[in-house]
C-alpha positions in Angstrom: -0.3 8.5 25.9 -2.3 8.5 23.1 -0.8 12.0 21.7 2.8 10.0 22.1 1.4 7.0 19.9 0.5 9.6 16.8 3.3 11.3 17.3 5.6 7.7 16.7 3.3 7.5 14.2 3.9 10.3 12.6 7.2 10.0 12.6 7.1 6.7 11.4 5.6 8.0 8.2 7.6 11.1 8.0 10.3 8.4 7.2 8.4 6.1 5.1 7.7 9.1 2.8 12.0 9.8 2.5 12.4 6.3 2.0 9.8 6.6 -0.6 11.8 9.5 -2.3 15.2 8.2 -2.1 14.8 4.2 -2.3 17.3 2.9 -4.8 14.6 1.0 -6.6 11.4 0.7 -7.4 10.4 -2.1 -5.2 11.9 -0.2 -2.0 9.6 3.3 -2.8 6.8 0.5 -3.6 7.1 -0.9 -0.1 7.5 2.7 1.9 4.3 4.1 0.5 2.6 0.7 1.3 3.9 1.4 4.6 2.9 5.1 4.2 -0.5 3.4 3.4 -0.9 1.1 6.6 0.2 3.9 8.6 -2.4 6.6 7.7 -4.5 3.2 8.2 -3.4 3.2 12.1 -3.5 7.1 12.3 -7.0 7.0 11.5 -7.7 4.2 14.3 -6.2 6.4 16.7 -7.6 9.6 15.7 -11.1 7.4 15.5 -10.3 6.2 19.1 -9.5 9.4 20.2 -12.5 11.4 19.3 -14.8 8.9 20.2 -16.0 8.3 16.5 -16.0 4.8 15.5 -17.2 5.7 12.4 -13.7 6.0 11.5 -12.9 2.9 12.1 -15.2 2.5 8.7 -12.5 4.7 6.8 -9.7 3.3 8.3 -10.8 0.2 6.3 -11.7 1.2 3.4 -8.1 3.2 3.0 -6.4 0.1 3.9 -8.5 -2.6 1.2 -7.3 0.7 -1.3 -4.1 0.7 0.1 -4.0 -3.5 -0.3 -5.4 -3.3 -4.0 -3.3 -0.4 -5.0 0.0 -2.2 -4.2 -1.0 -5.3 -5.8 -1.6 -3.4 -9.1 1.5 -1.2 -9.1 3.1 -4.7 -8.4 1.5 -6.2 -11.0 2.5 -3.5 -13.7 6.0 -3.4 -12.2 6.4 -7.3 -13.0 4.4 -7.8 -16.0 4.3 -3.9 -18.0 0.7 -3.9 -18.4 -2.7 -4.0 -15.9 -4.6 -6.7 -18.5 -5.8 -9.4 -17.8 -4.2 -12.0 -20.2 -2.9 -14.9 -19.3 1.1 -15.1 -19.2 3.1 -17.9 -18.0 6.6 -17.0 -16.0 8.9 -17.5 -19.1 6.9 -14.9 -21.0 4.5 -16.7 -23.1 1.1 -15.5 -23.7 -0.9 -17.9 -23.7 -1.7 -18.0 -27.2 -1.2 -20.5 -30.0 -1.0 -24.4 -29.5 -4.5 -25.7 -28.0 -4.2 -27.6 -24.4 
């Protein structure tokens, strides 16, 4: 039973990594290898489980905080063109200038 769930698994991220490859846009290859991500997140668990290691369990979460935090800064440069830290409102000022 357990062989059949890393098997769907693997599958599942077979997929992910074509949908990566030939997403239309950016935002679709963004969300297949964050789906990639969670999913070598799970295979771990399993394999973890499966061995009788729950040291892995230890990995497993440390790939996924990477995973979470890797996302949010491809994201971030997708939106915004740059990982600094300056302040920007939505309609593209910087934050500069004028005093509050």
């Amino acid at each position: 039973m357990i062989a059949a769930a890393m098997a769907a698994l693997l599958a599942c991220m077979v997929l992910s990594l074509v949908r990566s490859v030939l997403g239309p846009t950016v935002f679709d290859r963004v969300l297949a290898l964050n789906s990639f991500g969670t999913k070598t997140v799970l295979l771990i668990a399993v394999l973890g489980f499966l061995t009788g290691r729950p040291d892995f369990l230890d990995l497993a979460l440390v790939y996924g905080l990477m995973n979470f935090i890797g996302t949010i800064a491809v994201m971030k440069f997708t939106r915004f063109g740059d990982l600094a830290g300056m302040e920007r409102d939505l309609d593209g000022d910087s934050g500069e200038g004028a005093p509050r």
